[in-house]
N, CA and C atoms of all chains as a GROMACS GRO file, in nm:
protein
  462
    1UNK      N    1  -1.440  -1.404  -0.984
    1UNK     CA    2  -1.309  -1.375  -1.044
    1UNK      C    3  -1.321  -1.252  -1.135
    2UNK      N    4  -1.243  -1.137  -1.098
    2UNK     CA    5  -1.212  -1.058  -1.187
    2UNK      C    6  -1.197  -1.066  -1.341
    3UNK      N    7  -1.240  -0.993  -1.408
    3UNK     CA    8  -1.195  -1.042  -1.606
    3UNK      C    9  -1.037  -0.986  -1.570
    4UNK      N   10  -0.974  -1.052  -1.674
    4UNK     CA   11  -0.827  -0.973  -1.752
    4UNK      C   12  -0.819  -0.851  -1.796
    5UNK      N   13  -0.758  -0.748  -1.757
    5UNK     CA   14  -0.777  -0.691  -1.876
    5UNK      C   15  -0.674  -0.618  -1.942
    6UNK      N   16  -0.649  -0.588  -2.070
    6UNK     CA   17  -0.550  -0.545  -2.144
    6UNK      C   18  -0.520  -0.392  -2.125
    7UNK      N   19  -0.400  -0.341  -2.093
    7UNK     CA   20  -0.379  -0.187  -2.117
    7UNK      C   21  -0.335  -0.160  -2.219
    8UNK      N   22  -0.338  -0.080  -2.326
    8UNK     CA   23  -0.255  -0.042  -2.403
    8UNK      C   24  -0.229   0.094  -2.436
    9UNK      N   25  -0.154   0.147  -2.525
    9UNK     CA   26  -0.170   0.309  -2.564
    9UNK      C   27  -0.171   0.298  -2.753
   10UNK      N   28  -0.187   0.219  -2.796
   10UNK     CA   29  -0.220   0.218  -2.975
   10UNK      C   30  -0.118   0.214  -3.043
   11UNK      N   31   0.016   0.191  -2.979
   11UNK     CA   32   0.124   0.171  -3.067
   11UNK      C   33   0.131   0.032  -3.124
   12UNK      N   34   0.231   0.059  -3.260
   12UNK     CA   35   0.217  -0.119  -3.332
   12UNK      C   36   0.282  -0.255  -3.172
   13UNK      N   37   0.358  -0.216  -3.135
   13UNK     CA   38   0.340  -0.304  -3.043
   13UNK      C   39   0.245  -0.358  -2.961
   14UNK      N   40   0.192  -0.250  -2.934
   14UNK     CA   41   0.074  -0.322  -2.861
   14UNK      C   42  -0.026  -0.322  -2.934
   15UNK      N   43  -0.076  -0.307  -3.021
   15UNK     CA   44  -0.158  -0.386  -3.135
   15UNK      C   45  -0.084  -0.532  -3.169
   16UNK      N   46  -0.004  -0.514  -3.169
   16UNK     CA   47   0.049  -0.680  -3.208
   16UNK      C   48   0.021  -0.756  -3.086
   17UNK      N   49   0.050  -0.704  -3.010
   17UNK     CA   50   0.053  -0.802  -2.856
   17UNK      C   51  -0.092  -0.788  -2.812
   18UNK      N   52  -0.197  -0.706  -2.853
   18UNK     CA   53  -0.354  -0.714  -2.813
   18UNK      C   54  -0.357  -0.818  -2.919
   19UNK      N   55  -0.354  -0.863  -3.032
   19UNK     CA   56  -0.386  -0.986  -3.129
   19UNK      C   57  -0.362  -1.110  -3.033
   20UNK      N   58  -0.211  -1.097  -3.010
   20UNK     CA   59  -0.153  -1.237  -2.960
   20UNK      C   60  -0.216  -1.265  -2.842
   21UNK      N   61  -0.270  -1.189  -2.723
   21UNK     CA   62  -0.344  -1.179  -2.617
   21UNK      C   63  -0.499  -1.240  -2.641
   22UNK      N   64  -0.531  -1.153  -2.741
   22UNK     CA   65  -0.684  -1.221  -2.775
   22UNK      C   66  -0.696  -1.375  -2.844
   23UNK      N   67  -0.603  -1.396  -2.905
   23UNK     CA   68  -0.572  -1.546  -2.975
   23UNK      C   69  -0.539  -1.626  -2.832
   24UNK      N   70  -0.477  -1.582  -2.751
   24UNK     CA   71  -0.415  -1.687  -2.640
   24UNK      C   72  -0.501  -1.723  -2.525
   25UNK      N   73  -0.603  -1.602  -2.487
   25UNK     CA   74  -0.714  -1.574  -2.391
   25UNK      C   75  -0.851  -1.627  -2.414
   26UNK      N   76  -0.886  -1.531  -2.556
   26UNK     CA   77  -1.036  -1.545  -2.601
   26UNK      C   78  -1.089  -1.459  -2.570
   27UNK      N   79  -1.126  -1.392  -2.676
   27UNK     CA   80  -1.178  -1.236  -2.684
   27UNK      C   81  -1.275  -1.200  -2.601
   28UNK      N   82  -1.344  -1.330  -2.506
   28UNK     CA   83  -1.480  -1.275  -2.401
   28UNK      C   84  -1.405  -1.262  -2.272
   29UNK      N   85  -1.274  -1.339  -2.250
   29UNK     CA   86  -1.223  -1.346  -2.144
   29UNK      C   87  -1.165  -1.204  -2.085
   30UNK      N   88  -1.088  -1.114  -2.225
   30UNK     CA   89  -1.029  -0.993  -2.195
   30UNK      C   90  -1.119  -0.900  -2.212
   31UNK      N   91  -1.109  -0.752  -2.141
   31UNK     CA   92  -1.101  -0.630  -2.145
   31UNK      C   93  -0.962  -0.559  -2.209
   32UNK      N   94  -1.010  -0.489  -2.328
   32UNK     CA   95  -0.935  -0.443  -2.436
   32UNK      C   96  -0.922  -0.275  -2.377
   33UNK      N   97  -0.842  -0.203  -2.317
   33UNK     CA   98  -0.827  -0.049  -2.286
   33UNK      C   99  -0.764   0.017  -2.302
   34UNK      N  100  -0.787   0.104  -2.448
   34UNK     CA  101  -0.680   0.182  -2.510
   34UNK      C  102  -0.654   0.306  -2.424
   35UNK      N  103  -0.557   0.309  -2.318
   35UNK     CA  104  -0.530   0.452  -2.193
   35UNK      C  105  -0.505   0.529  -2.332
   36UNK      N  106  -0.439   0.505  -2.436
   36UNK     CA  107  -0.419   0.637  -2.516
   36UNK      C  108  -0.512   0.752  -2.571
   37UNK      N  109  -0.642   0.661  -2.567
   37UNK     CA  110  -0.724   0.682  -2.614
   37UNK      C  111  -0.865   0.751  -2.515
   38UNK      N  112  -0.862   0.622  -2.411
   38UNK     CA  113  -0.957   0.688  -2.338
   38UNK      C  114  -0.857   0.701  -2.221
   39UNK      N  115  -0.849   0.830  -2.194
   39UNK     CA  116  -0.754   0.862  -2.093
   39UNK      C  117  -0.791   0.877  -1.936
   40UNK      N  118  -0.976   0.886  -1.948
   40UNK     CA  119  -0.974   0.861  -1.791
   40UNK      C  120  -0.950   0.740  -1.704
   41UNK      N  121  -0.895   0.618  -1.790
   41UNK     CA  122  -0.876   0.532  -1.722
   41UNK      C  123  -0.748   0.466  -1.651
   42UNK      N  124  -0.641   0.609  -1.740
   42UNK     CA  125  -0.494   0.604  -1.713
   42UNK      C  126  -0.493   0.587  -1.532
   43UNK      N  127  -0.546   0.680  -1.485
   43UNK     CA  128  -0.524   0.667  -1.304
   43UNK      C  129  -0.598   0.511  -1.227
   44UNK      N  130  -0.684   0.485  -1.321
   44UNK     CA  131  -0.703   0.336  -1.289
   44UNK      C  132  -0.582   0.229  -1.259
   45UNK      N  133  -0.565   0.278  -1.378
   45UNK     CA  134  -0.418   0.158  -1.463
   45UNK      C  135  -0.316   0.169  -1.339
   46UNK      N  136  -0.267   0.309  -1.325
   46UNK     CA  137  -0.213   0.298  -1.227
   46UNK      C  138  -0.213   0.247  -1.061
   47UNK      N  139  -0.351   0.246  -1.083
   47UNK     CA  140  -0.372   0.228  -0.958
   47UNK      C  141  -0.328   0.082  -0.930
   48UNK      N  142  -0.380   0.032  -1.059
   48UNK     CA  143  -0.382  -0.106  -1.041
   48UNK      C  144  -0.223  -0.143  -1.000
   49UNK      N  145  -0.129  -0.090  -1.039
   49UNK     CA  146   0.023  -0.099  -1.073
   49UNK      C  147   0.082  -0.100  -1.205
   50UNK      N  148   0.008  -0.044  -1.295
   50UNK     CA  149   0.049  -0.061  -1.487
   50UNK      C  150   0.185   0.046  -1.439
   51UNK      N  151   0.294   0.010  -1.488
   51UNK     CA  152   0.376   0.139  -1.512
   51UNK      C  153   0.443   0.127  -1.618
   52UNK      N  154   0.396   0.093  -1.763
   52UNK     CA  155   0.443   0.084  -1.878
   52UNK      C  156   0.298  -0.014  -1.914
   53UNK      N  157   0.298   0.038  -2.078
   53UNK     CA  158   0.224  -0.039  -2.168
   53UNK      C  159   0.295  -0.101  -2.255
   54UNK      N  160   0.214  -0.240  -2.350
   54UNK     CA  161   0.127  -0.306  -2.321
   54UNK      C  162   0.157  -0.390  -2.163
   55UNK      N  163   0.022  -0.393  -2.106
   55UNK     CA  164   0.051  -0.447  -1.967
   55UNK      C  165  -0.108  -0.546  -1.968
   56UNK      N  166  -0.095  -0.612  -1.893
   56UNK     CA  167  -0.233  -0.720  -1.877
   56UNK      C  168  -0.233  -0.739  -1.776
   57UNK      N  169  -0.370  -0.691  -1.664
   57UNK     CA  170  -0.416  -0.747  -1.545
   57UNK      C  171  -0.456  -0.864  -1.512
   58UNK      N  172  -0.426  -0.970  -1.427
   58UNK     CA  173  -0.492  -1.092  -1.423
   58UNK      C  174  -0.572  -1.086  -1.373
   59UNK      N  175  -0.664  -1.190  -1.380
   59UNK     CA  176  -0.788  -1.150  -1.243
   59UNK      C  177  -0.742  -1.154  -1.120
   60UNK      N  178  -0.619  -1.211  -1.108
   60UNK     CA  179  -0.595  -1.220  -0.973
   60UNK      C  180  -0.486  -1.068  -0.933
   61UNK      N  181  -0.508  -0.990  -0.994
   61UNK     CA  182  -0.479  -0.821  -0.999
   61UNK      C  183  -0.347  -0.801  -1.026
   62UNK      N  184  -0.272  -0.964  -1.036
   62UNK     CA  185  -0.076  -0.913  -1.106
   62UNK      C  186  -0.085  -0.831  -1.231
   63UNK      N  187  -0.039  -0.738  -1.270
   63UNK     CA  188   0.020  -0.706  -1.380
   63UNK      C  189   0.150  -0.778  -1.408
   64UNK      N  190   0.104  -0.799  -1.568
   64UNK     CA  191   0.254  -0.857  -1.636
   64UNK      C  192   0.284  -0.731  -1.743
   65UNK      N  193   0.341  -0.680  -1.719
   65UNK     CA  194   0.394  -0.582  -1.805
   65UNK      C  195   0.477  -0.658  -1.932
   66UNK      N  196   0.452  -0.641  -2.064
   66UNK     CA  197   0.496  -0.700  -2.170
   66UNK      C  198   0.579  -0.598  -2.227
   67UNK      N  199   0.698  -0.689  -2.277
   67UNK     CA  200   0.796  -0.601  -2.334
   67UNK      C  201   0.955  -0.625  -2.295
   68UNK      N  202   1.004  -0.588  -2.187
   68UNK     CA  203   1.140  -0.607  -2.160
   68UNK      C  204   1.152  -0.642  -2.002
   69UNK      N  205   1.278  -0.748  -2.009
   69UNK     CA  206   1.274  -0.802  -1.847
   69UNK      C  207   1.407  -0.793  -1.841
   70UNK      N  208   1.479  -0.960  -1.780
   70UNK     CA  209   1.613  -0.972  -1.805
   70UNK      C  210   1.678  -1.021  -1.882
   71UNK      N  211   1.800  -0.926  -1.953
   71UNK     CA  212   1.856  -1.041  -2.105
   71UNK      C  213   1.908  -1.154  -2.126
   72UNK      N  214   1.919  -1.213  -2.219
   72UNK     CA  215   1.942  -1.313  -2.248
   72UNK      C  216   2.142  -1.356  -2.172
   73UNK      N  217   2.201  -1.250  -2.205
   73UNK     CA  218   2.302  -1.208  -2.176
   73UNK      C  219   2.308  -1.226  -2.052
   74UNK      N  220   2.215  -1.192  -1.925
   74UNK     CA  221   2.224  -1.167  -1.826
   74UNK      C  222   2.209  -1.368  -1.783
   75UNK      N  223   2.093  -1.425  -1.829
   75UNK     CA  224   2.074  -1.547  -1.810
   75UNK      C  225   2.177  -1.671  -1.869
   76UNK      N  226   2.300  -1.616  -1.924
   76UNK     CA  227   2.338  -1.665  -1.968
   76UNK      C  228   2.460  -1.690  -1.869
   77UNK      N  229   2.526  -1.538  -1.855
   77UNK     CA  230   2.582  -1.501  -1.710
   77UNK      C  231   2.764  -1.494  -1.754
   78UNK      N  232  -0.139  -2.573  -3.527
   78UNK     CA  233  -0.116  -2.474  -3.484
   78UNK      C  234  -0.024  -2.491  -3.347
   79UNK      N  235   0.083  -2.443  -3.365
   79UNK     CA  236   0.227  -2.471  -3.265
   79UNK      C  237   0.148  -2.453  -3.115
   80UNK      N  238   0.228  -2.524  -3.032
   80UNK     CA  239   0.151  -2.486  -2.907
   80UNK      C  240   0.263  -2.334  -2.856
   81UNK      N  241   0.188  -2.257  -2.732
   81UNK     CA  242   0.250  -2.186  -2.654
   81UNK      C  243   0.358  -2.229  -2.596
   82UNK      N  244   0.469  -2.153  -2.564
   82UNK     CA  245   0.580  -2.145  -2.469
   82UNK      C  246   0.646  -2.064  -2.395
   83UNK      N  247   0.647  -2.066  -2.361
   83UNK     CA  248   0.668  -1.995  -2.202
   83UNK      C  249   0.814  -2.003  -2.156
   84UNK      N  250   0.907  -1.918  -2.222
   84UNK     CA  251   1.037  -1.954  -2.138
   84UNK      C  252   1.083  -1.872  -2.078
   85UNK      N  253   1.176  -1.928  -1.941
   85UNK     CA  254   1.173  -1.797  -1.820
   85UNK      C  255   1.301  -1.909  -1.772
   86UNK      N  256   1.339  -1.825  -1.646
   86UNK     CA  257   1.501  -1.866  -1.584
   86UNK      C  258   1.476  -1.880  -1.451
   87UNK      N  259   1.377  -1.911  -1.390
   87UNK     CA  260   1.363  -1.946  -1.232
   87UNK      C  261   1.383  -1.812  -1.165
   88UNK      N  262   1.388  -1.674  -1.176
   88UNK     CA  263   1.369  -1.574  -1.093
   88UNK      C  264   1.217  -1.543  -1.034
   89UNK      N  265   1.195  -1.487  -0.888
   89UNK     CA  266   1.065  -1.492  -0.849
   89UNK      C  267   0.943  -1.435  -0.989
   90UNK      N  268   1.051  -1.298  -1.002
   90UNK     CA  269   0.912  -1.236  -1.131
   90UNK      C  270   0.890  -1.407  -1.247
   91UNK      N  271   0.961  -1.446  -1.278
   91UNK     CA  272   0.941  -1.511  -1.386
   91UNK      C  273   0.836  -1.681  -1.315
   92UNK      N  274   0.854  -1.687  -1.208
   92UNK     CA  275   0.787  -1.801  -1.178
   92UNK      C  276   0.626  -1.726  -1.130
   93UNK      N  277   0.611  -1.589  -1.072
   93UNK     CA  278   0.515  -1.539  -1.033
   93UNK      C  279   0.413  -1.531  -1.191
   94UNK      N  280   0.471  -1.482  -1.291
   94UNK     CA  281   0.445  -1.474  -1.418
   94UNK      C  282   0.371  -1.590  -1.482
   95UNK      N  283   0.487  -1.744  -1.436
   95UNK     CA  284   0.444  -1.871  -1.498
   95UNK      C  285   0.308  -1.927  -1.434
   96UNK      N  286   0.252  -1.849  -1.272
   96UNK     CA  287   0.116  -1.903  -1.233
   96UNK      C  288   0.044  -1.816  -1.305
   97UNK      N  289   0.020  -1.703  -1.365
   97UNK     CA  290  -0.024  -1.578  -1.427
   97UNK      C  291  -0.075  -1.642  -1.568
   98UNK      N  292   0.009  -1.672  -1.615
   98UNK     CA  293   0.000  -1.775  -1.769
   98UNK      C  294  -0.074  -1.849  -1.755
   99UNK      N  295  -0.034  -1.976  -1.649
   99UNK     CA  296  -0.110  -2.079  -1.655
   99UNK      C  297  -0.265  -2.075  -1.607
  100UNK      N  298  -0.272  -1.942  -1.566
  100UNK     CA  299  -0.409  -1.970  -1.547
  100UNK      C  300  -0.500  -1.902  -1.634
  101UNK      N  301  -0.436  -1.785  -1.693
  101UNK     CA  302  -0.444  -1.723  -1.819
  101UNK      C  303  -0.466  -1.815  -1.948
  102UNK      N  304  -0.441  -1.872  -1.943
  102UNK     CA  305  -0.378  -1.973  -2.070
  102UNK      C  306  -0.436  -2.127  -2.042
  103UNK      N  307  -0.443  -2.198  -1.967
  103UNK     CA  308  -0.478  -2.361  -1.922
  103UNK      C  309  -0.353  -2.375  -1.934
  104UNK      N  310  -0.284  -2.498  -1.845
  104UNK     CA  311  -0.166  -2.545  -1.836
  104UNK      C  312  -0.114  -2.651  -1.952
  105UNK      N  313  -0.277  -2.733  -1.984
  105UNK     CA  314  -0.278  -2.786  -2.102
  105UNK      C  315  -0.236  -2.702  -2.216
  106UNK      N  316  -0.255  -2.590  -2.255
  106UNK     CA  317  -0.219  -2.519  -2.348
  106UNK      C  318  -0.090  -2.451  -2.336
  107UNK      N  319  -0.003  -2.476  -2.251
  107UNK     CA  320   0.132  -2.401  -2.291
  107UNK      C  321   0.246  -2.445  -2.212
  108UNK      N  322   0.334  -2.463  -2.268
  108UNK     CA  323   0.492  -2.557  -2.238
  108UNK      C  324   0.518  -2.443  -2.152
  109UNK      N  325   0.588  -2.480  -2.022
  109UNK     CA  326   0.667  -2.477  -1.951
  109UNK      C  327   0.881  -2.450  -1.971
  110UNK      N  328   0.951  -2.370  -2.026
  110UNK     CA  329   1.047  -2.380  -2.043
  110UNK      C  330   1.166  -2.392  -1.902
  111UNK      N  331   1.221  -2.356  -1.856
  111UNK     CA  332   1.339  -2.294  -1.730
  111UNK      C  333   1.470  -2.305  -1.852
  112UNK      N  334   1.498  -2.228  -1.877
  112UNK     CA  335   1.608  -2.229  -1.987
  112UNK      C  336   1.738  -2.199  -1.928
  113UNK      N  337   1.700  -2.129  -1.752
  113UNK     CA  338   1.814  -2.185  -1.642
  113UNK      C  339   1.874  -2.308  -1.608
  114UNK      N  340   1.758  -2.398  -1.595
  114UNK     CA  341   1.831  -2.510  -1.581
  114UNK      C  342   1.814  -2.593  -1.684
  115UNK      N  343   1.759  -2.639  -1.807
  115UNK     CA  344   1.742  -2.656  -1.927
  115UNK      C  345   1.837  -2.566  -2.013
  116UNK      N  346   1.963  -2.548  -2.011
  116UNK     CA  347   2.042  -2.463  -2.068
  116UNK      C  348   2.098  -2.492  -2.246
  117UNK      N  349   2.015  -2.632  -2.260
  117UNK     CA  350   1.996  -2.736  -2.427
  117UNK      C  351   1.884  -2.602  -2.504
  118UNK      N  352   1.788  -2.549  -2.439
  118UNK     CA  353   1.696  -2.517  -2.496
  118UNK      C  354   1.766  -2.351  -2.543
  119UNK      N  355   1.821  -2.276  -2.496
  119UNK     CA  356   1.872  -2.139  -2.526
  119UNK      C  357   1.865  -2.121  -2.638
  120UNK      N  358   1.907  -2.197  -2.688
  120UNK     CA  359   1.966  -2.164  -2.853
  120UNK      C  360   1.867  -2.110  -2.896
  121UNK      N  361   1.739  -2.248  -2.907
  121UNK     CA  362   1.595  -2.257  -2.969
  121UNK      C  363   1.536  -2.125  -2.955
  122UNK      N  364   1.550  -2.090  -2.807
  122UNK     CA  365   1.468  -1.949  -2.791
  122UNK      C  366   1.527  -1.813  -2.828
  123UNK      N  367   1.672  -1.845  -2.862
  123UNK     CA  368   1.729  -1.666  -2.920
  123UNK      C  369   1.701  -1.717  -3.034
  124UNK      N  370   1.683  -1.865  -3.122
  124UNK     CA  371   1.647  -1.855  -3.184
  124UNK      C  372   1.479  -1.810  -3.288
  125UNK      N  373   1.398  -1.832  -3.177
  125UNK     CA  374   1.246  -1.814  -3.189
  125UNK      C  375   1.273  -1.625  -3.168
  126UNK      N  376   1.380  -1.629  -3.108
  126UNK     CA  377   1.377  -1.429  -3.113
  126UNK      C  378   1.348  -1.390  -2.959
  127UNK      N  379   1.340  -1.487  -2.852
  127UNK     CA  380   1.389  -1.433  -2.676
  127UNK      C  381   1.508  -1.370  -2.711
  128UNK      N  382   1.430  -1.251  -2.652
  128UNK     CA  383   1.545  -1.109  -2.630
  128UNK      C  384   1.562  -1.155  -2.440
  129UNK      N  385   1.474  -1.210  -2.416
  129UNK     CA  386   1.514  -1.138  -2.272
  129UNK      C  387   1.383  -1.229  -2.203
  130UNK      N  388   1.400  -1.300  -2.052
  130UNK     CA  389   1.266  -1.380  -2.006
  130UNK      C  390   1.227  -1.310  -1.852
  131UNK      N  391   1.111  -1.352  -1.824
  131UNK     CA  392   1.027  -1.419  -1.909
  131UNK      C  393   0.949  -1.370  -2.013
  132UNK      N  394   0.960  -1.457  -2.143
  132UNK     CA  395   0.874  -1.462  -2.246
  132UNK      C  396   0.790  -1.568  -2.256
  133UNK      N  397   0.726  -1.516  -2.377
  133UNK     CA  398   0.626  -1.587  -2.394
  133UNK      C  399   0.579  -1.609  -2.569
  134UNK      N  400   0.610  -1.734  -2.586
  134UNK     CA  401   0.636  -1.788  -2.755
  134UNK      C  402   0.464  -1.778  -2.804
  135UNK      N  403   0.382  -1.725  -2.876
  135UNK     CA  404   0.262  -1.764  -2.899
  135UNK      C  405   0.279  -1.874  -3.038
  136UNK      N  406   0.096  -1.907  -3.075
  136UNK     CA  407   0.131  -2.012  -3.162
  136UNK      C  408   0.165  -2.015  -3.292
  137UNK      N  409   0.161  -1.872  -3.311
  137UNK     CA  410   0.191  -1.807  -3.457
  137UNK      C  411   0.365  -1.783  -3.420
  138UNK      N  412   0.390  -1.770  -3.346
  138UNK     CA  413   0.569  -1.739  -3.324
  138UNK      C  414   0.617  -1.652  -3.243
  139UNK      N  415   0.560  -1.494  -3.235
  139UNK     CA  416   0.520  -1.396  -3.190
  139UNK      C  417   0.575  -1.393  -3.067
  140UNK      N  418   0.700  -1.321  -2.995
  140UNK     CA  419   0.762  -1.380  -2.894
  140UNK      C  420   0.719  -1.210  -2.799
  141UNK      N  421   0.625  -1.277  -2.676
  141UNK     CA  422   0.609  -1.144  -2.609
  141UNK      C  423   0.652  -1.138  -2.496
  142UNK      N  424   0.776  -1.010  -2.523
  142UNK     CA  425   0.901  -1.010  -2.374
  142UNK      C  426   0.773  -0.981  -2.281
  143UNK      N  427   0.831  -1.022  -2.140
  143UNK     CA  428   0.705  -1.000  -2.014
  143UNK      C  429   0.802  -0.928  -1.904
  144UNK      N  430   0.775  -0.774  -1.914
  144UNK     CA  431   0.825  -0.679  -1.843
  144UNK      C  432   0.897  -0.538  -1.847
  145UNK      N  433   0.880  -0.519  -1.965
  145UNK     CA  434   0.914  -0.335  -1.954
  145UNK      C  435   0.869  -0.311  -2.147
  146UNK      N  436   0.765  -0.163  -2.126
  146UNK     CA  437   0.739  -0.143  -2.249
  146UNK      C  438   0.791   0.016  -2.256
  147UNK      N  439   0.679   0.081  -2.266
  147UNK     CA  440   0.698   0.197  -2.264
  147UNK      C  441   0.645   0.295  -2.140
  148UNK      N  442   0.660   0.378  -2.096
  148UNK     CA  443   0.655   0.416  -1.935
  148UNK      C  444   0.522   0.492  -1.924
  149UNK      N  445   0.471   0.506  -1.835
  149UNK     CA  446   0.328   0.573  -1.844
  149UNK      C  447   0.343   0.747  -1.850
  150UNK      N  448   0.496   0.747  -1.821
  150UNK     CA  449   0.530   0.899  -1.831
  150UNK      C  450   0.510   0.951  -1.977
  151UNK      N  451   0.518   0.829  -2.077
  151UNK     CA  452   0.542   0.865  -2.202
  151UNK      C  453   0.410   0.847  -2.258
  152UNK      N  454   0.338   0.796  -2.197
  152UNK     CA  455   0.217   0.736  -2.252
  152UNK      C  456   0.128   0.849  -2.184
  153UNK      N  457   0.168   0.939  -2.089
  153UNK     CA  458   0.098   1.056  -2.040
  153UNK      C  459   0.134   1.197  -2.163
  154UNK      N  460   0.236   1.199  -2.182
  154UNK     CA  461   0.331   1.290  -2.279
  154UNK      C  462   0.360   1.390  -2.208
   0.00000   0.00000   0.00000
């Protein structure tokens, strides 16, 4: 099985959401990867399918992109 | 320490998401919402601060939307 691993680019959001990730996972389980930072891994990310950060690979290779989906508004109908 | 929750509306992304979690997470460790058909629970979650599902409640409170952050166009600059 593949590890998890975290994308991020160093904004407070995704510092908040790498905390809540590592509290929910367990810090041996994830891979922590700041693309902002180390940028050769941006074409990875993509590869994988990241197309927005914070995003988390499963091992089973879904990205869940964190952040915005459908509104509440919309589910409400 | 509150458990996890997980609330989402029965769309494919959001149930593809809920096997993603649960295996991410142990199933033991995190509630299950459908706030589609559980429509009692809504309140609770605009009240916990669901902007939009699927989310994801951590145990500190910390509500992380699951699906659009910031774009890799921006994160390229």
């Amino acid at each position: 099985m593949s590890k998890t691993i975290f994308y991020h680019a160093g904004c407070p959001v995704c510092i908040s959401a790498e905390h809540d990730i590592i509290n929910l996972v367990g810090s041996e389980n994830v891979e922590i990867v700041n693309i902002g930072l180390d940028r050769s891994r941006i074409q990875e990310a993509e590869k994988a399918g990241v197309e927005s950060v914070p995003a988390l690979r499963t091992p089973n290779g879904n990205i869940l992109h964190i952040n915005f989906g459908a509104s509440m508004a919309d589910v409400k109908g």
